[in-house]
N, C-alpha and C positions, 0 to 999 in steps of 0.2 A: 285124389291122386297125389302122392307124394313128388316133390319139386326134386328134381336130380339137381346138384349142386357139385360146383367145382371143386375140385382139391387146390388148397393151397398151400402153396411151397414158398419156401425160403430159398430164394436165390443166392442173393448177396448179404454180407453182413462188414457194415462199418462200427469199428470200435475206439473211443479213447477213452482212456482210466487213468489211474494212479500208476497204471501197467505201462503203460504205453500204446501204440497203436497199431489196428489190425487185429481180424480172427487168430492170425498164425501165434503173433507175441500172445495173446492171452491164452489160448490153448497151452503152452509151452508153459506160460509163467503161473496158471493157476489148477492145470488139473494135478500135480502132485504136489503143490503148496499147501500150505496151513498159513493163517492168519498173522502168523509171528515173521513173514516176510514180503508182508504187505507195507506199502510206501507209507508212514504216515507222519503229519505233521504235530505237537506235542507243543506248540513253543509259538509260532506267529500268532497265534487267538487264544492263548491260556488264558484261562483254565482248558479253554477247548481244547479239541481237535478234528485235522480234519484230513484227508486222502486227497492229498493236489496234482496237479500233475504236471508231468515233467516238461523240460523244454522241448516244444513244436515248432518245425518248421512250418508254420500257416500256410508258406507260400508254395510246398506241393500240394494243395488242391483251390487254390486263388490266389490272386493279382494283391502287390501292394496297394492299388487303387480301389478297389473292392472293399479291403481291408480297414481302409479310411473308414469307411463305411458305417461299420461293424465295433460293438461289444463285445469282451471275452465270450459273454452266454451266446451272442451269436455263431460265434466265429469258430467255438464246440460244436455245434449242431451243424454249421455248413462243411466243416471240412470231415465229421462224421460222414455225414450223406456221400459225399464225394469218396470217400473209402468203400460205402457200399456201392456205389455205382461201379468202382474201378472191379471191386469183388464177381459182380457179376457179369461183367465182360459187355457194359450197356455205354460205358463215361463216353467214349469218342464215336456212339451209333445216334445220329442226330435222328433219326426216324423215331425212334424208341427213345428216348429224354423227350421230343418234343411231344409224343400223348402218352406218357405218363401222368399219373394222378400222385398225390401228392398231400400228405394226413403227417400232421406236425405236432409234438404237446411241446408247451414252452411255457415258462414262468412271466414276468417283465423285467422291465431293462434295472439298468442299474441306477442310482441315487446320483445326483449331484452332493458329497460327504461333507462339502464346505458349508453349503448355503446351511442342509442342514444341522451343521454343528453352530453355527451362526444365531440361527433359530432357535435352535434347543435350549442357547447359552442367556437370549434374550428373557425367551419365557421363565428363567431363572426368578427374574425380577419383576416382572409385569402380570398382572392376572386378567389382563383382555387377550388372553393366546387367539380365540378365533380372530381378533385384528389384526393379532399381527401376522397372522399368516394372509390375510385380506392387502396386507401391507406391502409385506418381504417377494411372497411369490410372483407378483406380476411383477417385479421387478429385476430380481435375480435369477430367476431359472431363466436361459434359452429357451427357446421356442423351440427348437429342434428338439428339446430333451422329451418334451411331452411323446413328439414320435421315435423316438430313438428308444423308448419303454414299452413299443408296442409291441404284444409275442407274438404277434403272426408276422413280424417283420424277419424270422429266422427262417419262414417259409420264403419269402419275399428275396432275400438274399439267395436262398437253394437255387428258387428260379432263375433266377439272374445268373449266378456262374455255374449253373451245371445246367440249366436251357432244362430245367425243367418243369416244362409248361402246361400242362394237364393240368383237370380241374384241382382246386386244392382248399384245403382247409385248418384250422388252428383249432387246439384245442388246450384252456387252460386250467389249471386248477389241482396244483401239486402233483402226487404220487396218482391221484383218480385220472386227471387228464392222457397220463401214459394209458392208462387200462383202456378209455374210451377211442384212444387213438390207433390202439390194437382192434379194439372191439370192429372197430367202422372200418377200418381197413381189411378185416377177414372179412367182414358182412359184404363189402363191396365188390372182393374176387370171389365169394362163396356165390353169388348172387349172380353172377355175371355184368355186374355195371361198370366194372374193370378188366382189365386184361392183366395189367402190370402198374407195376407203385410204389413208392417208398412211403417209408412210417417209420417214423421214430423221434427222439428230442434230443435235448442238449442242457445240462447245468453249470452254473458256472458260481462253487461254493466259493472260493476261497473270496467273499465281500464280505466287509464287517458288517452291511445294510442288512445284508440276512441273516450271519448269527444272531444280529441283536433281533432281529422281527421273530426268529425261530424261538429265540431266547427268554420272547417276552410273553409264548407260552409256557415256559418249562419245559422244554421237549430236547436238549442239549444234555448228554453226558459230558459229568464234568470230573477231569483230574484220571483220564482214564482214559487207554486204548484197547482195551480189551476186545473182543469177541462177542458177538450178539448174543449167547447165551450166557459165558462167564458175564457178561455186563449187565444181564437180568437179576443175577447174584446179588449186584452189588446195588442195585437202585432201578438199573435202565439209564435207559436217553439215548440220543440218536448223534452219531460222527457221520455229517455231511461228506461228500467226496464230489470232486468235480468229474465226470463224466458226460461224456455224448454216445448214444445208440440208434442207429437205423437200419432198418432192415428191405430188403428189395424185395419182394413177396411179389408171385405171378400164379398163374390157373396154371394146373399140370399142362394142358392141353396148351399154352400159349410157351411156356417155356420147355416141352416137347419140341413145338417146331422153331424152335431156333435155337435148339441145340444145348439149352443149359441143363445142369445136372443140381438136384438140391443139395442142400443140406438138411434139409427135415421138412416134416406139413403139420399146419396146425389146424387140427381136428376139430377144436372147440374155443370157446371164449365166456365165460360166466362173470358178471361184475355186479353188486350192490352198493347201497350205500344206504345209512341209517343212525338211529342214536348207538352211542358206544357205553351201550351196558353189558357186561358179561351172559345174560340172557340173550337180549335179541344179537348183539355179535354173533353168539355161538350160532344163533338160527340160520344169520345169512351166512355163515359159512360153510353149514349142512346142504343150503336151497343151492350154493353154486358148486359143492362138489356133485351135488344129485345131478345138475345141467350140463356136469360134462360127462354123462352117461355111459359110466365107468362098470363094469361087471363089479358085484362084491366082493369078489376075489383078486379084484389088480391089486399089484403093488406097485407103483409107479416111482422112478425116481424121483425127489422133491427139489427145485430149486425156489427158495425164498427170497423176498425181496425185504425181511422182515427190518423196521428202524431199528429194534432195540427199545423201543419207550414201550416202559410198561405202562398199562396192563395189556395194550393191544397184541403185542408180541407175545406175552404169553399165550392170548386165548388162541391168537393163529394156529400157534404152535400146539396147543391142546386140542382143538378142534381136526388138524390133519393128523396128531397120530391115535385121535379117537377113533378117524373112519380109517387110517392105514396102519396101526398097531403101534407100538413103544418099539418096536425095532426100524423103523420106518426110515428110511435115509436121507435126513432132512438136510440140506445145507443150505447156510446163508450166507447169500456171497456176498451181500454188506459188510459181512464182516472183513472180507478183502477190499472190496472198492467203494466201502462208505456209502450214502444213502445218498444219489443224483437227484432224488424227488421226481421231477419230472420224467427220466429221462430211466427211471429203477425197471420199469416193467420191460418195455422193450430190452433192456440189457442182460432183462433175466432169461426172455427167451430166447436173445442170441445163443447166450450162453448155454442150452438147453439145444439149441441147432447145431452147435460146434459138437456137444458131446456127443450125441448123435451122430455123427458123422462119423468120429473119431472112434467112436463103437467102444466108448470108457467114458464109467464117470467121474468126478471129480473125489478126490480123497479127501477126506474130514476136515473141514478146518477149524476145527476146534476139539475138542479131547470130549468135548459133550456128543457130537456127532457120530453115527452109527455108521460104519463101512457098509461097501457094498462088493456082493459074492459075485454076481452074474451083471454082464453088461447091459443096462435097462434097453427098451425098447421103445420104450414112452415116459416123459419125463411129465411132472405135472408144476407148472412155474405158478408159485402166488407170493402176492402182497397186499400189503396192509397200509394205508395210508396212516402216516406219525398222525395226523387230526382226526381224519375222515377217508371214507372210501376204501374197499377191497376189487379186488379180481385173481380173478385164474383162467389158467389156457393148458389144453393139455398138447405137446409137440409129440412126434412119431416121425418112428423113422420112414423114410418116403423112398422110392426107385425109382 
């Protein structure tokens, strides 16, 4: 006997980019844009660059006491949440914040840049480095720092100023921890083990701690703001962008009776991970377009979450218009709002819930990218993790 299973909808969506904030601004600033009017940074991290964003007033969705609290990469992801909560009409219903369930990806905290520059400057001249880290660290770091690096501490903050207290969980580990926090979040209203729930993360690029950790695989375009595809042209690499996404996701049946209306349902969820050879790549991205049990004949609109570092970005990109043809409507909206890491996958399927809604998809943002005739119906959102790890989700429009 086959398990009837819930539909899940997209209630609420909170959004900050290089855009600004809110479903409305991004809708407005990115479905007829192109990449050449995307915010970007060229100059504070050159060679880099990166998609930052603009001034926030923190204090419409939390207290300057709160705030104390809190890291930029927190303080992205709390006041996200708080946009989707306001979104779907739940921020001031204490009955619904308080069993809410609650599915987080987050990186860790930030670096103390002194001690370590301190450090770094030491081992210049000394070759017992493991001593002196045995030496310096129990010294100079606070104690607080050690927990003020924890990523579930962005869930921990949610709870706290949005009273959202339902079971909850963190999940970390780049671009994959987005996917798996989609993943478990559809599985949990598809399933019936939830009613109602937010999911989503928050990055917070603009720290030199992370260019230089990103850096110090190769995985940075350098001297370039191009466009995910013109940037394949030229080498690849990946322009970070600071970003937070969360989405309010409920069972039709539970946001039927209280009244909300979607903006989309997500159908499916497919995710792997494996060695990155141009073989098995291409396999697992055959085995999760096959799981999201697509007629041979869809064509689906494409949102990408793709980094830009080759070769991963190409195979993505060869592997979706192997199964959806060379005309296929691919866009990658990294190329507008930079690669959040954590926080890339939910943002893709906002994005993919907005257009939907809005019964338009997004025009090309880059001259490599294919128009679109007819206003899709089902959008299909993938990424590639810039190391490790893929996923895909297919959205549809919902009633």
């Amino acid at each position: 006997m086959t398990e009837k299973k819930n539909d899940v909808w997209i209630t609420g969506i909170g959004l900050v980019s290089c855009f600004g904030e809110g479903p409305e601004t991004h809708w407005e600033k990115l479905h007829a844009s192109n990449a050449a009017s995307a915010p970007i940074d060229r100059e504070t991290y050159a060679p880099y660059a990166v998609h930052p964003l603009p001034e926030i007033d923190w204090t419409a969705q939390m207290s300057r006491k709160d705030m104390r609290q809190m890291e930029n990469w927190q303080r992205i992801g709390t006041y996200a949440a708080g946009l989707a909560l306001d979104d779907a009409g739940m921020k001031e219903d204490e009955e619904l914040v308080s069993t809410m369930d609650l599915v987080v990806c987050a990186g860790g905290g930030e670096r103390d840049l002194e001690v370590d520059t301190a450090i770094l400057k030491e081992a210049q001249t000394r070759n017992d480095r493991d001593l002196i880290l045995n030496e310096r660290l129990p010294q100079d770091l606070r104690p607080t720092l050690f927990l003020a690096q924890l990523s579930n501490l962005m869930a921990g903050n949610i709870s706290i100023v949005h009273k959202v207290t339902g079971s909850s969980r963190t999940y970390m580990g780049e671009e994959s921890a987005g996917v798996t926090a989609i993943r478990d979040a559809v599985a949990r209203i598809s399933h019936g083990q939830s009613s109602h729930l937010l999911v989503g993360g928050g990055y917070n690029a603009e720290r030199v701690d992370l260019f230089l950790n990103i850096e110090l695989g190769r995985y940075l375009a350098r001297d370039t703001a191009a466009p995910v595809q013109e940037r394949l042209e030229a080498g690849g690499g990946m322009i970070p962008g600071s970003a937070g996404a969360f989405l309010v996701l409920e069972s039709a049946e539970h946001a039927r009776a209280r009244g909300a209306r979607p903006y989309a349902r997500i159908t499916a969820v497919a995710s792997d991970l494996g060695n990155r050879t141009e073989k098995e790549t291409a396999a697992r991205f055959t085995r999760m377009i096959d799981k999201l049990s697509l007629d041979r004949d869809s064509r689906p609109a494409i949102l990408s979450g793709a980094s830009g570092q080759d070769d991963i970005t190409r195979w993505e990109l060869d592997a979706l218009r192997s199964r959806f043809g060379m005309e296929a409507a691919i866009r990658s909206y990294t190329s507008m709002i930079g690669n959040p890491i954590e926080a890339n996958f939910p943002f893709g399927l906002a994005l993919a819930a907005m257009a939907l809604k809005n019964g338009h998809f997004y025009e090309p943002f880059e001259a490599a990218e294919k128009p679109v005739k007819i206003p899709p119906t089902s959008i299909l959102v993938s990424t590639a993790g810039h190391y490790r790890g893929e996923g895909m989700a297919m959205v549809e429009t919902a009633s």
